[in-house]
C-alpha positions in Angstrom: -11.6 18.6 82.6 -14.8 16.4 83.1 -16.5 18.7 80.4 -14.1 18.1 78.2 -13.7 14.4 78.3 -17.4 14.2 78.2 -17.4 16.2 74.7 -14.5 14.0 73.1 -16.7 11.3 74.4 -19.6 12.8 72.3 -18.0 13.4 69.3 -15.9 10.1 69.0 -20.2 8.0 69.7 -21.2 10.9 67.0 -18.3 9.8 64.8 -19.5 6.1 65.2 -22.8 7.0 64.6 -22.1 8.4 61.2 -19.9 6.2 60.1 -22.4 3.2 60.8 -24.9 5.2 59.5 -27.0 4.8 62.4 -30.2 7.1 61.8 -32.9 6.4 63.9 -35.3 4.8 61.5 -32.3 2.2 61.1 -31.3 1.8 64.2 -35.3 1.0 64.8 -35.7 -1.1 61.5 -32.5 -3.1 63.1 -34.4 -3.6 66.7 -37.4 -4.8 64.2 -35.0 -7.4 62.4 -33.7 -8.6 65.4 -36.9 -8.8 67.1 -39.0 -10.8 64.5 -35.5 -12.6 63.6 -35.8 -14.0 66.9 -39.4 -15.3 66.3 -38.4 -16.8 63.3 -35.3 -18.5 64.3 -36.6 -19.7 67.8 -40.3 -20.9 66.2 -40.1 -21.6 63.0 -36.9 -23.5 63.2 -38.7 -26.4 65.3 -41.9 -26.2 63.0 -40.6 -29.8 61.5 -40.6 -31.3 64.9 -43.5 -29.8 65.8 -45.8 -30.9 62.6 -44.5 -34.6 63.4 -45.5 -34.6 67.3 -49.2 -33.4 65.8 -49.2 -36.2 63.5 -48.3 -34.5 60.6 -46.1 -37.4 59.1 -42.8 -36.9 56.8 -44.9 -35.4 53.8 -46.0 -32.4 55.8 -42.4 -31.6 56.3 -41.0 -32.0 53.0 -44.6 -29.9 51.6 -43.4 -27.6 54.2 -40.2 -27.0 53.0 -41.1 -26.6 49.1 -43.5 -24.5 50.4 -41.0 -22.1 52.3 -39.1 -21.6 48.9 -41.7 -20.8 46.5 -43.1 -18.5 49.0 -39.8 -16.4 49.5 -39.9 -16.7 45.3 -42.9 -15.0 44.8 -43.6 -12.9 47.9 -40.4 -10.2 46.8 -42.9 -8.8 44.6 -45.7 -8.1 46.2 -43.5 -7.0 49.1 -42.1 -4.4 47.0 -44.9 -3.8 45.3 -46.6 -2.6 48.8 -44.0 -0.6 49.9 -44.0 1.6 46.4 -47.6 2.1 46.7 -47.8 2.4 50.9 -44.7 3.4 51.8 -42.0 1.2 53.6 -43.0 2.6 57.3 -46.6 1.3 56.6 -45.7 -1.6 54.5 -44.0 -2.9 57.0 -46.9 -2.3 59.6 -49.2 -4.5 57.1 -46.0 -7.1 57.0 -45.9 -7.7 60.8 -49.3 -7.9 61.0 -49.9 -10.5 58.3 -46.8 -12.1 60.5 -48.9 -11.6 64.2 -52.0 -13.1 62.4 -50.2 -16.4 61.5 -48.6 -16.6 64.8 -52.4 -16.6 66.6 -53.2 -19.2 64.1 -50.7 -21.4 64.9 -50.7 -20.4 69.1 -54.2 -21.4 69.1 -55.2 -23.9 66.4 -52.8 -26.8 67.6 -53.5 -28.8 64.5 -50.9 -30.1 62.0 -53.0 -28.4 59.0 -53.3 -25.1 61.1 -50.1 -24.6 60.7 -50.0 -24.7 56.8 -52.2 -21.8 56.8 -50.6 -20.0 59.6 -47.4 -20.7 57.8 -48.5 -19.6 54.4 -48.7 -15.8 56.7 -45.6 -15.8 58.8 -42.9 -18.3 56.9 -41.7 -15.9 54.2 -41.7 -12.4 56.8 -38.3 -12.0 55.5 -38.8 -12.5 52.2 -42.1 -10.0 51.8 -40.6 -7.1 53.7 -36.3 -7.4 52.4 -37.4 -4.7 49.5 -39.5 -2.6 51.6 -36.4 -2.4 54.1 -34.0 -1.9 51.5 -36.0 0.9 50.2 -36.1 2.4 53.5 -32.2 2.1 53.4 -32.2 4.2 50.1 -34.3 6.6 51.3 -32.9 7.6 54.7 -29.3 7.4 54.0 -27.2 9.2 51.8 -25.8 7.6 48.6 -22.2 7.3 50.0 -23.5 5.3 53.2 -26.0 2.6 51.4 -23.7 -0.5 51.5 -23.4 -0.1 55.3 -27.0 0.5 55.9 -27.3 -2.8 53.9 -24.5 -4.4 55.8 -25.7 -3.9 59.1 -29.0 -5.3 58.1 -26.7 -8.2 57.3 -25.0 -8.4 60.3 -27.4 -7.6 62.7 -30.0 -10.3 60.9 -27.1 -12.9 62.2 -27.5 -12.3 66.2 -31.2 -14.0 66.3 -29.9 -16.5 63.3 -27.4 -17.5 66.2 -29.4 -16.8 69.3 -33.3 -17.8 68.6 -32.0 -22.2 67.7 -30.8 -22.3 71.5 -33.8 -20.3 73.0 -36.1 -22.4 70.9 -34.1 -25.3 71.9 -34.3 -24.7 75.5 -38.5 -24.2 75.1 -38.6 -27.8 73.5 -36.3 -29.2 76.4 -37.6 -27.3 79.1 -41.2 -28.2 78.1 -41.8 -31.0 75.3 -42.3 -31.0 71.4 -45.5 -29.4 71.4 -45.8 -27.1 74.0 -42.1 -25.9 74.0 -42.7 -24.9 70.5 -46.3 -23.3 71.0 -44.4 -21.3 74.0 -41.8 -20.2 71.6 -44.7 -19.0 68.9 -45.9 -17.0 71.7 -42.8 -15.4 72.6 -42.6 -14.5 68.7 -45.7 -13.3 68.5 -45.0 -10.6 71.8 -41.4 -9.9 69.9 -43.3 -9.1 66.8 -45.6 -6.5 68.5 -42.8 -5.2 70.1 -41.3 -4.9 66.9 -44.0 -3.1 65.1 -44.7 -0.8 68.0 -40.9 0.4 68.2 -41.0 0.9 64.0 -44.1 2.9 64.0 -42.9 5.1 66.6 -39.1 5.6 65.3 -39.1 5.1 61.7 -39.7 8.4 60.1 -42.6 8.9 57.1 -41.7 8.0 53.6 -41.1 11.3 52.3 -42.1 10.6 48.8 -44.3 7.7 47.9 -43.1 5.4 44.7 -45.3 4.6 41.3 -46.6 1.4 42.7 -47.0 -1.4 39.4 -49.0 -4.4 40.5 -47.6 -6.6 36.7 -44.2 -7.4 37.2 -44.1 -8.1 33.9 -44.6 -4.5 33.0 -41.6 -3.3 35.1 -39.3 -5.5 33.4 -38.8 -2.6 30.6 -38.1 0.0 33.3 -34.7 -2.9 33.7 -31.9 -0.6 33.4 -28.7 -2.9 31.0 -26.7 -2.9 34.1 -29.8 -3.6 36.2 -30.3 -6.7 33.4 -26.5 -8.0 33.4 -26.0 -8.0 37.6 -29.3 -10.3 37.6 -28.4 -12.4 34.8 -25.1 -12.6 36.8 -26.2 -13.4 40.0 -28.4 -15.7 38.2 -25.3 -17.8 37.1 -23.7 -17.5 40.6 -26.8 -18.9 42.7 -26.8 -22.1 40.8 -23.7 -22.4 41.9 -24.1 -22.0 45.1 -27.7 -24.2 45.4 -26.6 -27.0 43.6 -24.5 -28.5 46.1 -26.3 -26.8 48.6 -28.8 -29.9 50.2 -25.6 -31.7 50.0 -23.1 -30.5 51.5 -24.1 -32.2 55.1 -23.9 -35.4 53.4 -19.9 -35.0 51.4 -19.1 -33.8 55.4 -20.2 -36.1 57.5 -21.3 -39.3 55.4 -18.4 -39.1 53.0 -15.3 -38.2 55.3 -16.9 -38.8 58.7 -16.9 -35.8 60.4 -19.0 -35.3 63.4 -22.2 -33.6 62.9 -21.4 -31.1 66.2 -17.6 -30.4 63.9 -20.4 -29.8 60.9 -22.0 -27.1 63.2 -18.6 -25.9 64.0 -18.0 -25.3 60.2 -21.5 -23.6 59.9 -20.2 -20.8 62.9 -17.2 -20.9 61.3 -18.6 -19.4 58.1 -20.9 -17.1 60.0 -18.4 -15.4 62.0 -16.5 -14.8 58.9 -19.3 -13.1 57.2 -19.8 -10.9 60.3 -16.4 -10.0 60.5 -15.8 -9.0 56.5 -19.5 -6.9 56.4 -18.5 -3.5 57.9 -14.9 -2.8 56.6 -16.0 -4.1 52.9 -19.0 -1.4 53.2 -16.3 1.0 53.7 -14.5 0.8 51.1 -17.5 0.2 48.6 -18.9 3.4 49.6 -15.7 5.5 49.3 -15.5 4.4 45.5 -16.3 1.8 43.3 -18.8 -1.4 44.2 -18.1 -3.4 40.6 -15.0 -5.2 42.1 -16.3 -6.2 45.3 -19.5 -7.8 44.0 -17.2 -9.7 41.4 -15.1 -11.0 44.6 -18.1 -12.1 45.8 -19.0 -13.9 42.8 -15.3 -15.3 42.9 -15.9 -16.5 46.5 -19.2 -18.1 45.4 -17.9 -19.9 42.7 -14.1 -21.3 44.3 -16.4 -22.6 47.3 -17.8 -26.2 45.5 -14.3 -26.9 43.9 -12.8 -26.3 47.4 -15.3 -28.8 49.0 -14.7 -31.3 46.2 -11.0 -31.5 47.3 -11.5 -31.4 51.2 -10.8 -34.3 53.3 -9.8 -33.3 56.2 -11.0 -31.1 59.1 -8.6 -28.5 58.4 -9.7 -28.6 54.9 -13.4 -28.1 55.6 -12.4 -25.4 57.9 -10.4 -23.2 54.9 -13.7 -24.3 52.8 -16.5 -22.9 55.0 -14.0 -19.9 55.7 -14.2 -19.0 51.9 -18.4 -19.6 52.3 -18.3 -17.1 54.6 -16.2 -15.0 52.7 -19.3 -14.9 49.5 -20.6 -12.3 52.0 -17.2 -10.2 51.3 -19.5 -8.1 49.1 -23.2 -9.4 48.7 -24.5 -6.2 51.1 -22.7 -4.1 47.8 -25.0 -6.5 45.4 -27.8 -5.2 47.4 -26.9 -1.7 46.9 -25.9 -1.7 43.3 -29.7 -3.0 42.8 -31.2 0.1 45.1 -28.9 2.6 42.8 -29.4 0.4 39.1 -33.2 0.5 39.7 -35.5 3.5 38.9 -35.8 6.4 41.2 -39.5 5.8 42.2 -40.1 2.2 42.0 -36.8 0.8 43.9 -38.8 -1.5 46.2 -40.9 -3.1 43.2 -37.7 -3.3 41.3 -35.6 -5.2 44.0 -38.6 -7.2 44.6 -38.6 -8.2 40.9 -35.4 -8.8 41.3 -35.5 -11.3 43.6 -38.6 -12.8 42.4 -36.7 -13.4 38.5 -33.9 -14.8 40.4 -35.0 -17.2 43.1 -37.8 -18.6 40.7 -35.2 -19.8 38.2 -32.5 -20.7 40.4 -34.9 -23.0 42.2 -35.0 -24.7 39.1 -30.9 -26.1 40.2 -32.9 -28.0 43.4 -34.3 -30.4 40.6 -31.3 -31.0 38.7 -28.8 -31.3 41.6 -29.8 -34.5 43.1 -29.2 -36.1 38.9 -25.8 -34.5 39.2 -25.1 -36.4 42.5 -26.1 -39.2 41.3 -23.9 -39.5 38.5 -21.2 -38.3 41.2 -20.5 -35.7 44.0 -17.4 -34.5 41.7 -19.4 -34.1 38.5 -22.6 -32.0 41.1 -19.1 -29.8 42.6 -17.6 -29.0 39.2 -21.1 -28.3 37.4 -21.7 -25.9 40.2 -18.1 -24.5 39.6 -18.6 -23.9 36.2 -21.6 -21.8 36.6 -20.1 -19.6 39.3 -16.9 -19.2 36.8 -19.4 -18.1 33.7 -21.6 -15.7 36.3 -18.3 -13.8 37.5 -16.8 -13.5 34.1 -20.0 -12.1 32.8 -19.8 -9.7 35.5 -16.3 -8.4 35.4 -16.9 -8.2 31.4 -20.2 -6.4 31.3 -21.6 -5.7 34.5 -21.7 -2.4 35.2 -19.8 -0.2 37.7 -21.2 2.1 40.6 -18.8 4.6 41.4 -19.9 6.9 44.3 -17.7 10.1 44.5 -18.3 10.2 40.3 -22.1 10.3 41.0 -22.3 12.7 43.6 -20.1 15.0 42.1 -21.9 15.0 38.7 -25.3 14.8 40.8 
């Protein structure tokens, strides 16, 4: 009788398992995400108050800032550039690393400017190593279970996003400005060894190593149509997502008065609706077709600033950052599609592009956002409406479809 309750036991953790798609090079790459995710949430989040105790004056943390967005621009490529050419398992050794080196920098340079160059190592970890984990993601798990290998990424990359604010918080309280944060660098830094030791040992060998191409611009006429049309796409959608973006703490709390703790509220709000939507989404994406999920996504995306515009209420702000956390419905499917739209030997490279094409020119909406409030918060909401509404119609018109059981049958 024990026997036997012990084997249903077995095969319902078993049935989990697989339907997670838990190898053990994910289940290790997740321990790495949460690991350095907690680093990065619990350090770099206070690196604003800490640059102003050293001195380092409001222009350090606005240079600070730029800086953290161009580097996530241009480091996609070279990220995935490394992982075609070294593998993801050793690509992401060189990643942590480069991460650890800017960490020592930072834990024993206690200088304003040290931390520009420890930054320029450590600031964009996520950034550099997304394609070589989203290659490892391809290449471990079957076709059919890519969009929950991507999701749990998602979701797991949430718990030190919630987690590593109050640690860090607690360092800062506990001991001071300075010191609390240099404590919390060293924590990240023993996380991040941690991290690469675990990945080294669990995550298996690249079994075949990609054509690595160091000019991006030559690997933009390997772009598949469909590979063109979900970026030009997405494209559309992120500037309507970032132009409100630096404002939406301002039409909350300066322009209907809402508390600033409610606005936090609202912020969980919208991530426990992501977390919830991630795994049963994945699901159904990788029974069948992904097309309509991303295009929900799209939808949620772009009904998000219009929603805003006409909220003035708690309640109404509350059904507003429910629908932001609903544009996750089907972004780990986006991430997906680009795996199974880009060529067979340079995926990493090819999401890396990706992301570097993307994020350049949709940094471009930062500029003109702050004209568009000026003229008026209605006229910055309805601009940023009307390029979600032109992404998702491009999509659902021409984007291309990826339908699983088709493509394994005919494979």
């Amino acid at each position: 009788m024990e026997r036997s309750i012990e084997d249903n036991q077995k095969k319902s953790s078993h049935k989990i398992i697989e339907f997670l798609g838990l190898r053990s090079s994910i289940i290790a790459m997740l321990f790495m995400v949460i690991l350095v995710g907690m680093g990065e949430n619990m350090a770099e989040r206070y690196l604003p108050i800490y640059l102003i105790a050293l001195g380092g004056g409001a222009m350090s943390v606005g240079f600070l800032n730029g800086m953290d967005n161009l580097l996530s621009a241009l480091y996609s490529f070279p990220g995935g550039y490394l992982s075609d050419k070294l593998g993801y398992k050793k690509a992401l050794l060189v990643f942590n690393l480069i991460a650890i080196a800017g960490y020592l920098i930072v834990i024993f340079i206690p200088t304003w400017w040290a931390v520009f160059i420890g930054a320029v190592l450590f600031l964009s970890w996520s950034a550099i190593s997304l394609p070589a984990t989203m290659s490892l993601v391809a290449g471990v798990l079957p076709e059919n279970k890519r969009t929950m290998g991507v999701s749990m990424h998602s979701l797991v990359r949430r718990i030190p996003m919630a987690l590593g604010p109050i640690f860090g918080g607690a360092l800062i309280a506990w001991k001071g400005d300075i010191v609390g944060v240099r404590y919390a660098f060293i924590l990240a830094l023993l996380f991040a060894i941690i991290a690469l030791v675990l990945q080294q040992i669990f995550i298996e060998e690249q079994k075949k190593v990609g054509v690595a191409e160091a000019n991006p611009l030559k690997l933009i006429k390997f772009m598949s149509p469909g590979f063109r049309k979900l970026l030009v796409a997405d494209i559309l959608v992120r500037f309507s997502e970032q132009i409100p973006y630096a404002f939406m703490a301002i039409w909350v709390i300066n322009n209907h008065g809402i508390s600033p703790v409610m606005f936090g509220v609202l912020t969980t709000i919208e991530m426990v609706t992501a977390m919830l939507v991630y795994i049963p989404v994945a699901y159904l994406a990788d029974r069948g077709s992904k097309k309509p999920y991303v295009a929900i996504t799209f939808g949620f995306f772009t009904l998000f600033p219009i929603i805003l515009m006409f909220s003035s209420n708690i309640w109404m702000f509350v059904i507003a950052f429910v629908i932001r956390g609903l544009k996750e419905f089907g972004e780990p499917t986006r991430k997906s599609m680009i795996m199974d739209l880009a060529p067979e030997n340079q995926k990493a490279a090819m999401f890396g592009l990706y992301y570097l094409l993307r994020d350049v020119i949709v940094s471009l909406a930062a500029f003109g956002a702050g004209f568009l409030w000026n003229i008026s918060p209605q006229v910055n909401f309805l601009v940023a409406f009307g390029f979600g509404l032109a992404g998702t119609l491009f999509f659902i018109l021409f984007g291309e479809d990826i339908k699983i059981k088709q493509r394994i049958t005919n494979g």
